[in-house]
MIKOLLO-943975 format. One record per residue: residue number from 1; residue in three letters; z, x, y of N, C-alpha, C in turn. Coordinates in Angstrom, 1 decimal, m for minus. Example, Ala and Ser with C-alpha at 12.3 -4.5 7.8 and 13.67 -1.06 7.14 Angstrom:
// residues 2
    i   aa    n.zz    n.xx    n.yy   ca.zz   ca.xx   ca.yy    c.zz    c.xx    c.yy
    1  ala     7.8    13.2    m5.7     7.8    12.3    m4.5     7.8    13.2    m3.3
    2  ser     7.1    12.8    m2.2     7.1    13.7    m1.1     7.9    12.9     0.0
This chain:
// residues 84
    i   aa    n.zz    n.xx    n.yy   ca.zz   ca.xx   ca.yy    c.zz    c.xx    c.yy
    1  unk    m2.7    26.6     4.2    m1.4    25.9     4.1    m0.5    26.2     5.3
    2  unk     0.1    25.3     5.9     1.0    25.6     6.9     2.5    25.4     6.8
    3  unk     3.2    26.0     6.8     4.5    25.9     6.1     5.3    25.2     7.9
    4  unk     6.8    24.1     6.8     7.1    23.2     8.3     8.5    23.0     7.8
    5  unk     9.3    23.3     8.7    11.1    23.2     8.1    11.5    22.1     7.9
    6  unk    12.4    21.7     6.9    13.0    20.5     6.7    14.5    20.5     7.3
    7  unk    14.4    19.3     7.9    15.6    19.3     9.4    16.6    18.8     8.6
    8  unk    17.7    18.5     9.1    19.2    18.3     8.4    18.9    16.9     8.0
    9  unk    18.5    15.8     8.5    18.4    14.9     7.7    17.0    14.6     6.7
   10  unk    16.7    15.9     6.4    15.6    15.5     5.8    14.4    15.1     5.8
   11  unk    13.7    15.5     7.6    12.8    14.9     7.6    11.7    16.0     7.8
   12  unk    10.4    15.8     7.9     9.4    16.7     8.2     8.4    16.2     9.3
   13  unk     8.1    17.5     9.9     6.9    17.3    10.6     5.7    17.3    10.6
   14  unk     4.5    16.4     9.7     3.0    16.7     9.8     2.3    17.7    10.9
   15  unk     2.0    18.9    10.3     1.4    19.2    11.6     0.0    18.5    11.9
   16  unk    m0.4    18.9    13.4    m0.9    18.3    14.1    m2.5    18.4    13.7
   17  unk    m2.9    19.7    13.2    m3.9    19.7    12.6    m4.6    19.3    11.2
   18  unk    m3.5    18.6    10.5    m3.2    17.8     9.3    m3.5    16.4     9.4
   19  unk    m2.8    15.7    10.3    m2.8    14.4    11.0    m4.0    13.9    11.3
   20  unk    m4.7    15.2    12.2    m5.9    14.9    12.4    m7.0    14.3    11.6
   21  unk    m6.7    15.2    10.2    m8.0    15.2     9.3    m7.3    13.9     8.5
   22  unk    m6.2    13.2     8.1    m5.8    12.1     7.3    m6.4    10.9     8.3
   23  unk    m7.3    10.3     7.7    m7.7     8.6     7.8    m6.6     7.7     7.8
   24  unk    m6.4     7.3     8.7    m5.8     5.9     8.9    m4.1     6.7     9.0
   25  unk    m3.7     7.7     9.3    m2.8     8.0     9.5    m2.3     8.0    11.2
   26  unk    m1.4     7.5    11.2    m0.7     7.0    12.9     0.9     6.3    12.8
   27  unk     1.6     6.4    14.3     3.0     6.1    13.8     2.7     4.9    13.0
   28  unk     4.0     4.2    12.5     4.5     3.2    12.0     3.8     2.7    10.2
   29  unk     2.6     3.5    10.1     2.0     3.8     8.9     2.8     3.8     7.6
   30  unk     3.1     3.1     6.9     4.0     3.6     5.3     3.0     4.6     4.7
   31  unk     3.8     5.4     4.0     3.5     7.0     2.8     4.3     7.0     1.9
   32  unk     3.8     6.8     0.7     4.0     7.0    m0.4     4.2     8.7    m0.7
   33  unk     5.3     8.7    m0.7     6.0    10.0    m1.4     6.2    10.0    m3.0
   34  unk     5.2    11.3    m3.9     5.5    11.3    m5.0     5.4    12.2    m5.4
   35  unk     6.8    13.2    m5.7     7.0    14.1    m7.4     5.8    14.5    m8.1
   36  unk     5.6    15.7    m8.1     4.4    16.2    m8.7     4.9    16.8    m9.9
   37  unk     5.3    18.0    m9.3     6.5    19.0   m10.5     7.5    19.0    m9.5
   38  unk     8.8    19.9   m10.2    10.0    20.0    m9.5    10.0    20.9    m8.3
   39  unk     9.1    21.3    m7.8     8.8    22.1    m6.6     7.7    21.6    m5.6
   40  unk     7.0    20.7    m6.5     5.7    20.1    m5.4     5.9    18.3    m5.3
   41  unk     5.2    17.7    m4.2     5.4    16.8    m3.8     3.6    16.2    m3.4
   42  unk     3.6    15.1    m3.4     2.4    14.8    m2.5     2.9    13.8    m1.6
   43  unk     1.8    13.7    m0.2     2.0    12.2     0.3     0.8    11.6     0.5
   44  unk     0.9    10.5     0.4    m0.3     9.3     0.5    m0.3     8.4     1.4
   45  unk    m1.1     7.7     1.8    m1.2     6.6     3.0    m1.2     5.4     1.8
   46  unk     0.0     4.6     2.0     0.1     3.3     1.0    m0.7     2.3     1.4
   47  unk    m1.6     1.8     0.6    m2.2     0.8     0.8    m1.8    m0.3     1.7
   48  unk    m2.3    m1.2     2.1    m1.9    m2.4     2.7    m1.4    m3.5     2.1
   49  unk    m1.1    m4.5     2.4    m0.2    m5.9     1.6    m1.8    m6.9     1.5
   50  unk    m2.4    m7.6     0.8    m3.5    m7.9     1.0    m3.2    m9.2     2.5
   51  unk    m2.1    m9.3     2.1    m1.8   m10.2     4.1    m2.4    m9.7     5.0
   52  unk    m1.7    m8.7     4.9    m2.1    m7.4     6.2    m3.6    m6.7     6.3
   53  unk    m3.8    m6.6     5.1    m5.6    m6.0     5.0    m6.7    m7.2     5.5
   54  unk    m6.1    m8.6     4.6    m6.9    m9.7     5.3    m6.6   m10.5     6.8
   55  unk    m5.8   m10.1     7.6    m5.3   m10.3     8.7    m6.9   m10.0     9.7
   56  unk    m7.2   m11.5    10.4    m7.7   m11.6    11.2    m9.8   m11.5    10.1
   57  unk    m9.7   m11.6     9.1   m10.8   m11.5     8.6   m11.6   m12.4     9.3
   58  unk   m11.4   m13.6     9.4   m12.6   m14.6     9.7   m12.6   m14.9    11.2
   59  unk   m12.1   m13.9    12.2   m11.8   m14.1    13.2   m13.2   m14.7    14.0
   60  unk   m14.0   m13.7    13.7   m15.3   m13.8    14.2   m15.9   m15.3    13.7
   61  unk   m15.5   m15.7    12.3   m16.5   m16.7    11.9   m16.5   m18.0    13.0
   62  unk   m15.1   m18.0    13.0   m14.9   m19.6    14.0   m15.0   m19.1    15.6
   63  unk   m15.5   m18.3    15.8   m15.8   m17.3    17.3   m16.3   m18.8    18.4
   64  unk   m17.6   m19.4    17.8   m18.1   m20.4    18.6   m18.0   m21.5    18.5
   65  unk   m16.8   m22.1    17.5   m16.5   m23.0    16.9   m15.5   m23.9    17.5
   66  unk   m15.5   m25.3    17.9   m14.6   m25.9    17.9   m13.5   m26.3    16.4
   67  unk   m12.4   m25.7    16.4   m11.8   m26.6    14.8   m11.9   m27.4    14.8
   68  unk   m10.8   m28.2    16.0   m10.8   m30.2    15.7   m12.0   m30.9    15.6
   69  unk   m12.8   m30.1    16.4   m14.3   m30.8    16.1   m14.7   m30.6    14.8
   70  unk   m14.6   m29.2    14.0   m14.9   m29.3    12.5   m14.3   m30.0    11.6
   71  unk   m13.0   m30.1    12.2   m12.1   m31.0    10.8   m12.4   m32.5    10.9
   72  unk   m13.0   m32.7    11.9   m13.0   m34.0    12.5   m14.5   m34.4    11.6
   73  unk   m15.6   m33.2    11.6   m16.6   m33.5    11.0   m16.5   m34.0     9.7
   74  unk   m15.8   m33.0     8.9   m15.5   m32.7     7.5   m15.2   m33.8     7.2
   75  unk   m13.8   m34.4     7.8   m13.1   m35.9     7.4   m14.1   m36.7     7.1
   76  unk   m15.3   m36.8     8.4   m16.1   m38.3     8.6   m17.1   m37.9     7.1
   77  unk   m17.9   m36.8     6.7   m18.3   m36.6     5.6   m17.4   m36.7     4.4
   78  unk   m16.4   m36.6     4.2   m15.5   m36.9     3.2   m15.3   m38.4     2.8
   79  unk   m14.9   m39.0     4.1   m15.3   m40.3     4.5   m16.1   m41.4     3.7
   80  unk   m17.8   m40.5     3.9   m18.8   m40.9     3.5   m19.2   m40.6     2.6
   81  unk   m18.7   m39.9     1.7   m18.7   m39.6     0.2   m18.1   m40.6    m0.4
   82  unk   m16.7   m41.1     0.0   m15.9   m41.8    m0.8   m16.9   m43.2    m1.0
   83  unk   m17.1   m43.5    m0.2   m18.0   m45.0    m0.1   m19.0   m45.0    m0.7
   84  unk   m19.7   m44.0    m1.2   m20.5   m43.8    m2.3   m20.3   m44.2    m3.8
C-alpha cells in the first residue's frame, strides 16, 4: 500500500506504479468513486456509454466498400421484390 496526500481541493494522486497495473486507465478516463465503510473508499474505471463502446465497430466492415454503390444495389433489389 502506498500512502498519497489529499491536496486542499481534494484531489489525489494515483501513483505511478498503480496506474501502471489498472487496464484501460489514462487521462480523461471517468472513475467511479465508491464508499466502502466510513474510512475506506474504492475506485473503478466506469464503464463506457454503449455509444462510445460501439464507436467505430463496423469500421472495418465497409473497408472495401463503396456505400452509394451499396444503397444503390439494395434499392434496385427492393425494387425487384416489389414487382413480384
Amino acid at each position: 500500500m502506498q500512502l498519497v496526500t489529499v491536496g486542499s481541493r481534494y484531489q489525489i494522486v494515483i501513483p505511478k506504479e498503480i496506474r501502471k497495473k489498472i487496464n484501460g486507465l489514462k487521462p480523461g478516463v471517468k472513475v467511479a468513486v465508491q464508499q466502502v465503510k466510513t474510512d475506506t473508499a474504492t475506485i473503478k474505471i466506469s464503464k463506457k456509454s454503449w455509444s462510445d463502446e460501439s464507436y467505430g465497430f463496423m469500421k472495418e466492415a465497409w473497408k472495401d466498400i463503396d456505400p452509394v454503390k451499396e444503397i444503390d444495389k439494395m434499392r434496385d433489389e427492393w425494387d425487384e421484390l416489389k414487382k413480384i
